[in-house]
C-alpha positions in Angstrom: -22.1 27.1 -23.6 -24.5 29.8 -22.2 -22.1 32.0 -19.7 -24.7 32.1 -17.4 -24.7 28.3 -16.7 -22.4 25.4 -15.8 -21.9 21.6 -16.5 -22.1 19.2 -13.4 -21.1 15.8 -14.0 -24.4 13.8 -12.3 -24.0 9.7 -11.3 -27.8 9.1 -11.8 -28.4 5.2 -11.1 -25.6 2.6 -11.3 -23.7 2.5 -14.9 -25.3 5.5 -15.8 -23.4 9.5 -15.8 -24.9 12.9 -17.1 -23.6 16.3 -17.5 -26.4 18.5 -16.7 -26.5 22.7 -17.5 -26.9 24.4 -14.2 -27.5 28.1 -13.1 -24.1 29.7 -12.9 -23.2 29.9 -9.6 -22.8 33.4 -7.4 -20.1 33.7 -4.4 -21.2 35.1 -1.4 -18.8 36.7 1.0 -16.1 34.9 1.9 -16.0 32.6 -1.1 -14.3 32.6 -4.5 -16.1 31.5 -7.8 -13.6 28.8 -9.6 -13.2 28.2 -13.2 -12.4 24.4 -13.7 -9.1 23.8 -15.7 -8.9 20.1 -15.2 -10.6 17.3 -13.4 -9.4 13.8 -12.6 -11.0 10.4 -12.4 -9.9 8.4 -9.1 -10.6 5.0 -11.0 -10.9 2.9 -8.0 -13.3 5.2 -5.7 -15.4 6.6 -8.5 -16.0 2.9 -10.4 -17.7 2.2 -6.7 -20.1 4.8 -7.0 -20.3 4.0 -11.1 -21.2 0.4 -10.5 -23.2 1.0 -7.2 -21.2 -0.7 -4.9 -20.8 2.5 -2.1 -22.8 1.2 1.1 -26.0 3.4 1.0 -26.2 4.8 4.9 -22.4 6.8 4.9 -21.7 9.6 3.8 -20.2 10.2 0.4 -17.4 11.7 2.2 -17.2 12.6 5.6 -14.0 14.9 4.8 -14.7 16.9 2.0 -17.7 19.3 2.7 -19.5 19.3 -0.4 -19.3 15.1 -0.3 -21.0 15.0 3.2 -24.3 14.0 2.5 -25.2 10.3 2.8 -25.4 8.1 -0.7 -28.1 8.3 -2.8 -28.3 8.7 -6.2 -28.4 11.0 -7.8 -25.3 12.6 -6.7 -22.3 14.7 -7.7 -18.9 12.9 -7.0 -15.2 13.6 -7.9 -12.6 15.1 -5.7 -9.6 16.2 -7.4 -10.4 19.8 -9.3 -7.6 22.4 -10.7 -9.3 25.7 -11.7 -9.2 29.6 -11.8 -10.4 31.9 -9.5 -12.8 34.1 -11.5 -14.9 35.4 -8.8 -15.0 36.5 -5.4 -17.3 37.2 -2.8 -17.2 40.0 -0.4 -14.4 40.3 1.9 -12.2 38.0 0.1 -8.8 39.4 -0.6 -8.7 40.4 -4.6 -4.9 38.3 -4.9 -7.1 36.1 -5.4 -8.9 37.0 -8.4 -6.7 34.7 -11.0 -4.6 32.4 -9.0 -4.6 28.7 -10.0 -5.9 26.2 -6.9 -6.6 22.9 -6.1 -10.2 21.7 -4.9 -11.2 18.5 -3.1 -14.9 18.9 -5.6 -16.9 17.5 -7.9 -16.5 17.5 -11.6 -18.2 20.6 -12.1 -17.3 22.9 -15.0 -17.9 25.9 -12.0 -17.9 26.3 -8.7 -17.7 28.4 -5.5 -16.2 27.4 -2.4 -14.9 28.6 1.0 -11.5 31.0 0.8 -10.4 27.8 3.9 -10.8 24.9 0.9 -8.6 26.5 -1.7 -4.9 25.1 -2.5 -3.0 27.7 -4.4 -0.6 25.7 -6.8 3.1 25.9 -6.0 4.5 28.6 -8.3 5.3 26.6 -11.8 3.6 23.6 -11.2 1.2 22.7 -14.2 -2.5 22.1 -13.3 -2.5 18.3 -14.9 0.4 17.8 -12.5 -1.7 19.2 -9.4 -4.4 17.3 -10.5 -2.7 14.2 -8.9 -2.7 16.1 -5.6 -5.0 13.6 -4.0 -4.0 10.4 -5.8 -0.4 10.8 -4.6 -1.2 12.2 -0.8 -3.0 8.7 -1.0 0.4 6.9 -1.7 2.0 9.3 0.8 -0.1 7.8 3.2 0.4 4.4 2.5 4.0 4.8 3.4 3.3 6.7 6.4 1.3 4.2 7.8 3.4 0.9 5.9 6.5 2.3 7.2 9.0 0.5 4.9 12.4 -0.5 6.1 16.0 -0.4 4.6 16.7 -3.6 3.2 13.3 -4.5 3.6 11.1 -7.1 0.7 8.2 -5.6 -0.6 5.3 -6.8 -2.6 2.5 -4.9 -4.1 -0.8 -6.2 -5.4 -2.1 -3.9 -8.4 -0.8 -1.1 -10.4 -3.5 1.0 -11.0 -3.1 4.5 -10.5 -2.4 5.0 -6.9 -0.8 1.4 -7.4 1.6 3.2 -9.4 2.3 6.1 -7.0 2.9 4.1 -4.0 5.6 1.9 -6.7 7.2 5.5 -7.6 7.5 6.3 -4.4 9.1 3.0 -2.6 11.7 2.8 -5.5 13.1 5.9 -3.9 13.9 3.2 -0.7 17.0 1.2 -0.4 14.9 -1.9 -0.5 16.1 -5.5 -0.8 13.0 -6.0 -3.4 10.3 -4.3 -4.9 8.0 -6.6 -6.6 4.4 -5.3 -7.8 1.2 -7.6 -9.4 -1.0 -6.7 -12.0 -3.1 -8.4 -14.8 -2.3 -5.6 -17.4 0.5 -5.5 -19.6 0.2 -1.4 -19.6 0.5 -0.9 -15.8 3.1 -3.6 -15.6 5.6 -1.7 -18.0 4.8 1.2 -16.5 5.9 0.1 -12.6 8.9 -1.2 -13.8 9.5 2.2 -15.4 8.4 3.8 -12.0 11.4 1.7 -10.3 10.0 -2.1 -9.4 12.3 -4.6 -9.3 9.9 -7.0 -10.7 6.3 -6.6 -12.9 4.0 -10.5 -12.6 1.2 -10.9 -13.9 -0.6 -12.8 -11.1 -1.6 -15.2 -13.6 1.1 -16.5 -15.1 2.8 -19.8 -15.2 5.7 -18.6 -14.4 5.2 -16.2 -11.6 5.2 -18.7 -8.7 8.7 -19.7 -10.0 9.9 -16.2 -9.9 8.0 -15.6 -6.7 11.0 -18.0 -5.2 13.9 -16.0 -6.4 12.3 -12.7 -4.6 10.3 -14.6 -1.6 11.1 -18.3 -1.2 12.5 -20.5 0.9 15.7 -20.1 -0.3 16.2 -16.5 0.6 17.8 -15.8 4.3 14.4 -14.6 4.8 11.3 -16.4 3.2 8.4 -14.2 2.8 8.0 -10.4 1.8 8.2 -8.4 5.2 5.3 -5.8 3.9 2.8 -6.5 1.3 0.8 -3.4 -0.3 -2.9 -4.7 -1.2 -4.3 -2.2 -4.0 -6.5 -4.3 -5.9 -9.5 -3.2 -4.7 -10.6 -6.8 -5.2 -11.3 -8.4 -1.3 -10.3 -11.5 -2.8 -6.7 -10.3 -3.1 -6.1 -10.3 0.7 -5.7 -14.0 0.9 -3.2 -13.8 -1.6 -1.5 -10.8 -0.3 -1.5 -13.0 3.5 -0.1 -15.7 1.3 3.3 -13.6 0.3 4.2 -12.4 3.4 6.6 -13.7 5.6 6.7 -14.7 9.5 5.4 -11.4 11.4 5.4 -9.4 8.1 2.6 -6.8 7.8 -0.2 -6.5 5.1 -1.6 -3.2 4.4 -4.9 -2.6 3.1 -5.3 0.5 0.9 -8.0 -0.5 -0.9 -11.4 0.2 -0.6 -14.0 -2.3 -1.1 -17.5 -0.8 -0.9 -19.6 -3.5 -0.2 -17.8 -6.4 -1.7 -17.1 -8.8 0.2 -14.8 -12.0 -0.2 -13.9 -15.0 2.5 -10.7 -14.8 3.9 -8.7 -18.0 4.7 -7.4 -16.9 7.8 -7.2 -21.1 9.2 -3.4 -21.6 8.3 -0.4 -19.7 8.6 -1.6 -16.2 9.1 -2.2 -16.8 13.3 1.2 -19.1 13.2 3.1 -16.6 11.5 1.7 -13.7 13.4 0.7 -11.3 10.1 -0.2 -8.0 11.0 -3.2 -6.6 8.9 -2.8 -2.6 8.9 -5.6 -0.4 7.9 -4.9 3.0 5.8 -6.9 6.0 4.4 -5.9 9.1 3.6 -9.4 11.2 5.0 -7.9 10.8 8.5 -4.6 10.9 9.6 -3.4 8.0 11.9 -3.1 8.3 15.7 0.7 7.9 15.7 1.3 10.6 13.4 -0.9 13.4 14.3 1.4 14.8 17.0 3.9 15.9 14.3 2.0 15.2 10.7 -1.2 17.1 10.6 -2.6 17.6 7.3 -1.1 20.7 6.4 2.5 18.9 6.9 1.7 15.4 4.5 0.1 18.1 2.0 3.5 20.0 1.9 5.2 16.4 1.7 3.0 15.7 -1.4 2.9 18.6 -3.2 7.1 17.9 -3.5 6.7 14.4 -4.4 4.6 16.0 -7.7 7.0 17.7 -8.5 9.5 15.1 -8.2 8.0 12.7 -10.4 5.4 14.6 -12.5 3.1 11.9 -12.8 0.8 13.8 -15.9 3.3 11.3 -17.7 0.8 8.7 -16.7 -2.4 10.5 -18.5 -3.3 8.1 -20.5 -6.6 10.0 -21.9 -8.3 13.3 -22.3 -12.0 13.9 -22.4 -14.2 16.8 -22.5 -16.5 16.4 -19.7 -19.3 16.3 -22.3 -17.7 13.3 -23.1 -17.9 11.5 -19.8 -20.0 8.5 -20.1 -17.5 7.5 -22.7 -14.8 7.8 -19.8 -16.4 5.3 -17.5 -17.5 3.5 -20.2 -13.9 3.2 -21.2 -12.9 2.0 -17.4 -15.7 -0.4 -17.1 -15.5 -2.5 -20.7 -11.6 -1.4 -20.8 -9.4 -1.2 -17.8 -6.2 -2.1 -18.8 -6.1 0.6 -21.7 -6.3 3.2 -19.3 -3.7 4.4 -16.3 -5.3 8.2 -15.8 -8.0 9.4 -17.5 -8.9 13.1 -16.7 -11.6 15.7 -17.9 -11.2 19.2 -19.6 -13.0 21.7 -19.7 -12.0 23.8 -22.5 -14.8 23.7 -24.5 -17.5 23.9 -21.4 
């Protein structure tokens, strides 16, 4: 590669990805030219853009400052960046020069940023572990804002990535149950690994049958008290209504872009008083800004990676000159793949 250009990863139209060659950037003072060790696909999010399903008048993303700008192809996306500091601008501090960081950016071989955006990596921690930074402050928000009880049942619908996370993370509960959904035999194995009770496949014959022994009737209380919906399908919300008990709560993590699915909402889910609770991780909720800023759920996440050093669920490695072939891979082949991420090596 020339040393005086970059790759940018481009999403020019829907199904279709480029790396382009870009002048090499130049910091100007107060910022800090990175060198990109690792990058990581956020399947569910960046499959929205990939397929074209992102509603056209928001903004890419209102909290990251390079994502701010309104959709519209073609555009640079990703948001989970490990690098170097190679570079810096005038007035920054020279410690700098060398440290490891984390960047909410783009898949971008290099870039330069604001001293403010950088994350230096806790000493040790290896950049394919930090990579996860955002994917597990996700799951870290999900409890926040599910609030899971001792003793409580729990159901989650799909095991994708943060699927996963949100699973490692509730097995550390002393729950009653913890029973996850997922059509692919590869996540399955892996959240019963990651501490669920219980891995159906929502197909099955046999999972209403073992839905009793966790849910039923028959149990002092019928129902799952909170139900985690992570599909990222809309169509899932009925059934995640379904599996929750009398004024149980359903939360929502997924995002659904502009798909949009009916919701059966005519029969027990007024009667039984369900709860539906919004969560996303941009924004911290009202109840929890008076003592959990930012700052505090970053420092909360950057100790769950290290806990459970979730590179383990990397499931393939791809030069980003290789990144069609990633998406590719997502789109014809979703259950072969948990975490795919991008290295830069060779760029």
């Amino acid at each position: 590669m020339d040393i005086n250009e970059r790759q940018a990863l481009y999403f020019l139209q829907p199904y279709e990805v480029e790396v382009r060659g870009e002048p090499m950037p130049v910091p100007e003072p107060g910022q800090v030219l990175v060198r990109t060790a690792v990058s990581a696909i956020s399947p569910g999010t960046e499959m929205l853009f990939y397929r074209g399903q992102v509603p056209p008048d928001m903004a890419v993303d209102s909290s990251i400052e390079e994502l701010k700008n309104t959709v519209s192809y073609p555009l640079k996306y990703g948001y989970a960046a490990v690098g170097r500091v190679i570079s810096v601008g005038q007035g920054v501090d020279s410690h700098w020069l060398g440290q490891m960081v984390f960047l909410f950016h783009p898949h971008e071989s290099h870039f330069i940023t604001a001293v403010a955006n950088l994350h230096p990596l806790p000493q040790g921690l290896p950049a394919e572990t930090a990579v996860f930074l955002p994917l597990m402050e996700t799951a870290v928000s999900f409890l926040m804002d599910g609030q899971p009880l001792i003793g409580e049942q729990v159901a989650l619908l799909g095991q994708g990535i943060v699927g996963l996370l949100t699973t490692a993370l509730l097995a550390q509960y002393p729950l009653a149950s913890l029973v996850t959904f997922d059509h692919f035999p590869l996540r399955r194995r892996w959240s019963r690994r990651l501490g669920a009770h219980a891995a159906l496949d929502p197909g099955a014959a046999d999972t209403p049958e073992q839905l009793q022994s966790y849910f039923g009737k028959n149990q002092p209380y019928a129902g799952a008290d909170l139900v985690y919906e992570l599909t990222g399908n809309p169509q899932a919300l009925d059934e995640a209504i379904a599996l929750v008990g009398y004024d149980g709560r359903v939360l929502i993590g997924s995002w659904y872009g502009q798909k949009q699915a009916p919701l059966a909402l005519g029969g027990r889910f007024h009667r039984n008083h369900v709860r539906l609770i919004s969560s996303q991780v941009s924004s911290i909720a009202p109840r929890w800004r008076g003592r959990f800023d930012q700052a505090r759920r970053l420092q909360i996440t950057w100790s769950q990676l290290k806990r459970h050093q979730p590179e383990k669920l990397i499931t393939h490695r791809f030069p980003l000159a290789q990144a069609a072939q990633a998406y590719q891979l997502l789109e014809q082949s979703p259950g072969s793949a948990v975490q795919i991420i991008f290295t830069y090596e060779d760029e």
